[in-house]
matplotlib code that plots the C-alpha trace (Angstrom):
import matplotlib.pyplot as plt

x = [46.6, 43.1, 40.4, 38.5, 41.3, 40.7, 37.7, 40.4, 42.1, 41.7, 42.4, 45.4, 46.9, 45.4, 47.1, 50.3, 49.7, 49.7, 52.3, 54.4, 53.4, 50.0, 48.4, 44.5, 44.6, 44.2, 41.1, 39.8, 40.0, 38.4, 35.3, 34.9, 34.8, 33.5, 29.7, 30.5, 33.3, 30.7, 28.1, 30.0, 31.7, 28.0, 26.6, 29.4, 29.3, 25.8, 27.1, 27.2, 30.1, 32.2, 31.7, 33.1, 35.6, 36.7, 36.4, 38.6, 41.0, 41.3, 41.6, 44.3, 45.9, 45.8, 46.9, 49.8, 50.4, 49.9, 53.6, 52.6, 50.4, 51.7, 48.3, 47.4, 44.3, 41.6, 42.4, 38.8, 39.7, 42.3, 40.7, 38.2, 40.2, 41.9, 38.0, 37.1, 40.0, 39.2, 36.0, 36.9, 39.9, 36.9, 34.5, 36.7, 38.0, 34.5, 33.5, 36.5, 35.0, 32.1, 30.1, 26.5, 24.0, 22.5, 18.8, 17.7, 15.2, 17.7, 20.6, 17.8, 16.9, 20.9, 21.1, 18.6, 20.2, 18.7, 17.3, 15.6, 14.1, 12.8, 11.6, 11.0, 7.8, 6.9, 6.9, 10.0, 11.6, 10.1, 11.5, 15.2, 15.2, 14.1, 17.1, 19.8, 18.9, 18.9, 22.3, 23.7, 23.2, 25.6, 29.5, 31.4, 32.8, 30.0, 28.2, 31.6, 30.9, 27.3, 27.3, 29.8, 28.5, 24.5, 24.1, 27.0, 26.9, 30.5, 31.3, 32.4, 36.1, 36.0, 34.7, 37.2, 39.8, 38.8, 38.6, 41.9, 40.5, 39.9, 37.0, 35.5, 35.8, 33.5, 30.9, 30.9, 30.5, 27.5, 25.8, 26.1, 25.2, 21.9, 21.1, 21.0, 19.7, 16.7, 14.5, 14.4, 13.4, 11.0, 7.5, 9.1, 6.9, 8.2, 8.7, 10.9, 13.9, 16.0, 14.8, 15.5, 18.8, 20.1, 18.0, 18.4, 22.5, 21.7, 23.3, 22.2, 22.7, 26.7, 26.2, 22.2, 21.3, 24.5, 24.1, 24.5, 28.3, 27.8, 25.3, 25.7, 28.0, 27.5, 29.9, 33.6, 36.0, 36.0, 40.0, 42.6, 43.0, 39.5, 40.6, 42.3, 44.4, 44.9, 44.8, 43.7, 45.8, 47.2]
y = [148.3, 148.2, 146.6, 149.4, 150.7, 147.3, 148.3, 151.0, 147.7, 145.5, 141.7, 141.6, 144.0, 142.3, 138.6, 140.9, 142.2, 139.0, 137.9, 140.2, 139.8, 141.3, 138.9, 140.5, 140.9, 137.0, 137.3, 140.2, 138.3, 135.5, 137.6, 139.2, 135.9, 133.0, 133.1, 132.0, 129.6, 128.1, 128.1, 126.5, 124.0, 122.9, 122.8, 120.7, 118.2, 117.9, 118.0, 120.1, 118.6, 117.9, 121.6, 122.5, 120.7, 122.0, 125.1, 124.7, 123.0, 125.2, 128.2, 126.6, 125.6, 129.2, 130.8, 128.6, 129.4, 132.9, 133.5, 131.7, 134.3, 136.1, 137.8, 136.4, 136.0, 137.1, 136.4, 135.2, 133.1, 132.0, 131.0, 129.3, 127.3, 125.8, 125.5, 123.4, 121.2, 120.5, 119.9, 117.7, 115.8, 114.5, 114.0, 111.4, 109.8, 109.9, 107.8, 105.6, 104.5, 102.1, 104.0, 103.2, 105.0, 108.7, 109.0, 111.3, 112.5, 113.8, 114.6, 117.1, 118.9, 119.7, 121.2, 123.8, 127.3, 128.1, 131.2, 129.6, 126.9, 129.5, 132.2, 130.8, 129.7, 125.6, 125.3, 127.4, 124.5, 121.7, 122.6, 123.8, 120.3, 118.5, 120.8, 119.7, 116.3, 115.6, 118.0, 115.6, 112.5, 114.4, 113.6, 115.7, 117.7, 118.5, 119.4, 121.6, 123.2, 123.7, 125.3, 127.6, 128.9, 128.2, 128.8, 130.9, 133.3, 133.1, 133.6, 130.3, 131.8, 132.8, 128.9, 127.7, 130.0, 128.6, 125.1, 124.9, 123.2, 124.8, 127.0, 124.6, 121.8, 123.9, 124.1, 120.3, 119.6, 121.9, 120.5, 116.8, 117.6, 120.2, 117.4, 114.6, 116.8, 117.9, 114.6, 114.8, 118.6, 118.8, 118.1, 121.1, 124.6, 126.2, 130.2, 128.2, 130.3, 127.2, 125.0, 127.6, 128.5, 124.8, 123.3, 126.7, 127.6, 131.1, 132.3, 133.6, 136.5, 136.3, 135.2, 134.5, 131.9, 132.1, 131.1, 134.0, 134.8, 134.3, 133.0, 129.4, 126.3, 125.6, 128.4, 128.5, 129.7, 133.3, 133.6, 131.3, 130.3, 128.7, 126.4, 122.9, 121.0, 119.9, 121.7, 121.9, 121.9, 125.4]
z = [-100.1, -98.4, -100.1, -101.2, -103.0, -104.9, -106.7, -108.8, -110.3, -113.3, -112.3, -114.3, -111.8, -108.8, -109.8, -110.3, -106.8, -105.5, -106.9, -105.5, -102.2, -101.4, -99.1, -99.7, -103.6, -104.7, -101.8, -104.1, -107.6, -105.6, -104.4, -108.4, -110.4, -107.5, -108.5, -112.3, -111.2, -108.9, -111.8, -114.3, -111.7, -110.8, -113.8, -115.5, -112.6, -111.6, -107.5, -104.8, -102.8, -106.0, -107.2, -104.2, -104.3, -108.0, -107.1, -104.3, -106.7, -109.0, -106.5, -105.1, -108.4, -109.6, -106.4, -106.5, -110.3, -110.6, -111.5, -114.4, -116.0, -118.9, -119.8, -123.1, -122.1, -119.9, -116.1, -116.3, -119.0, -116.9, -114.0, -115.7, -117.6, -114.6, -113.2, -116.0, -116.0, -112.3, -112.9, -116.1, -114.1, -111.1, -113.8, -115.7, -112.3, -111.3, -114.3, -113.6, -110.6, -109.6, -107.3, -106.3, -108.2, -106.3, -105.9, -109.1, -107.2, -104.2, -106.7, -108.9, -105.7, -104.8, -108.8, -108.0, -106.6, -103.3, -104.3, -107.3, -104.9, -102.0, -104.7, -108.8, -109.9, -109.1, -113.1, -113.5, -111.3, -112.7, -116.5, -114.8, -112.9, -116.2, -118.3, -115.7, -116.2, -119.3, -119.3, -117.0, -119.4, -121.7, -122.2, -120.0, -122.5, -124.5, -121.3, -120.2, -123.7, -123.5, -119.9, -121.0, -123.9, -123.9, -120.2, -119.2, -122.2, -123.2, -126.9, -128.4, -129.2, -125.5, -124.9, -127.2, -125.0, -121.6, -122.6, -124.2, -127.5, -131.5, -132.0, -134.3, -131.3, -129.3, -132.3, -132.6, -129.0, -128.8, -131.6, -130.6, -127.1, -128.2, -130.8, -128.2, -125.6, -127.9, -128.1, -124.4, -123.9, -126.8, -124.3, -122.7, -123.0, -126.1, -124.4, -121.8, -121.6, -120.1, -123.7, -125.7, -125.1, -125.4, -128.4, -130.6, -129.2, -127.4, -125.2, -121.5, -120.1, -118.6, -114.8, -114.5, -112.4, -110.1, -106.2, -103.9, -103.1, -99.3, -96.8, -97.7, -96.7, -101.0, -102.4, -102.8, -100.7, -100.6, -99.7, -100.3, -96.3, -96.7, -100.1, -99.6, -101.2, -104.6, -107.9, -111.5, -114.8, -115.8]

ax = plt.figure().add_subplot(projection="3d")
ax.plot(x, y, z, "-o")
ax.set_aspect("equal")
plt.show()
C-alpha cells in the first residue's frame, strides 16, 4: 500500500497492517502520534538524550509487540502507555544511580522547544523555564500524571488508561504534585497560561507545545529502522 493511501486508515488498521506484514504502515503510525510521544517523554524526564532514548524504547517495544494488541483501547493509549513506562523504567534507574549533579542553568535551556526558544516572547520563556523546574522537583509519577493530563490535555480516565493505574490514582497524583508545585509558582503572573493550567488542573489544548516532527537531531525516530534497542512494558 503506498503511503498516501495511509491517510484512508484509522491506526487500528495500520498496527493490523503491520502486523501482517506491511513493512511502511508501523512508519505511518510513527509519523501520526511521534510529536506527543516526544512531548510527554520530555516533559516526564526533564532530558533531551533520555527522551530520546524512551521514545526509542518504546517504539521498539511496541513494534515488536504489536501482535499483542487486542484493541481495548486507543492505539494512542497504547503507545503511550508503553512511552510512559519507558520513561518511568529510566526515571527510577536514573534515581538509583549516583550521578553528578547537571548544571540547572544548561539542563533549563535543553527543556525549552526550539521553536519556543527562536520565536516566544523572553517572558513567555522565563515562566515556561520556571514551570519545568519546579515540575521536575516532582515524584515521577505525579509529574507522569500531571504532564498527561494538565499539559497534554488528556482526560483523567484516558490518564488513568495510559498509565495503567485507577482513575482515582490519577486524581491523587495531581493534587499532591499541583499542591506542592503551587508554593513555588505562586510569584508567577496570574494570566500565565503555563501557572494556570497546573495550580487550577486544566487542561491544554491536546498537542500544544510539541517540537517540530522533523528538522532536528531532538525528535524520535520517524521509522522503526532508525529506533534501537531496548523496550518498554506492554
Amino acid at each position: 500500500m503506498t503511503t498516501g493511501a495511509f491517510g484512508e486508515l484509522g491506526d487500528a488498521d495500520l498496527l493490523a497492517l503491520h502486523v501482517s506484514g506491511d513493512p511502511e504502515a508501523f512508519g505511518e503510525l510513527v509519523r501520526r502520534h511521534r510529536d506527543r510521544l516526544w512531548a510527554v517523554a520530555l516533559r516526564t524526564l526533564g532530558d533531551r538524550e533520555e527522551a530520546a532514548d524512551a521514545v526509542q524504547d518504546a517504539l521498539v517495544s511496541a513494534f515488536r509487540a504489536a501482535h499483542t494488541f487486542r484493541g481495548q483501547s486507543a492505539v494512542t493509549t497504547w503507545l503511550h502507555r508503553i512511552t510512559v513506562n519507558a520513561c518511568l523504567d529510566r526515571a527510577r534507574k536514573a534515581a538509583s544511580r549516583k550521578t553528578s549533579p547537571v548544571d540547572d542553568t544548561e539542563r533549563l535551556e535543553q527543556l525549552l522547544e526550539p521553536h519556543e526558544s527562536a520565536e516566544a516572547p523572553a517572558e513567555r520563556q522565563d515562566l515556561h523555564r520556571e514551570l519545568l523546574a519546579a515540575l521536575a522537583t516532582l515524584p515521577v509519577d505525579q509529574r507522569a500524571a500531571l504532564v498527561l493530563v494538565d499539559m497534554q490535555g488528556y482526560p483523567v480516565a484516558e490518564a488513568a488508561r495510559v498509565l495503567d493505574v485507577p482513575t482515582g490514582t490519577v486524581k491523587s497524583r495531581c493534587a499532591r504534585g499541583r499542591a506542592r508545585l503551587l508554593p513555588m509558582l505562586t510569584h508567577l503572573r496570574g494570566d500565565s497560561g503555563d501557572r494556570a493550567d497546573i495550580s487550577r488542573g486544566r487542561n491544554r489544548t491536546p498537542g500544544t507545545s510539541v517540537p517540530p516532527a522533523s528538522g532536528t537531531s531532538d525528535t524520535g525516530p520517524s521509522d522503526p529502522a532508525a529506533v534501537k534497542g531496548g523496550g518498554g512494558r506492554t
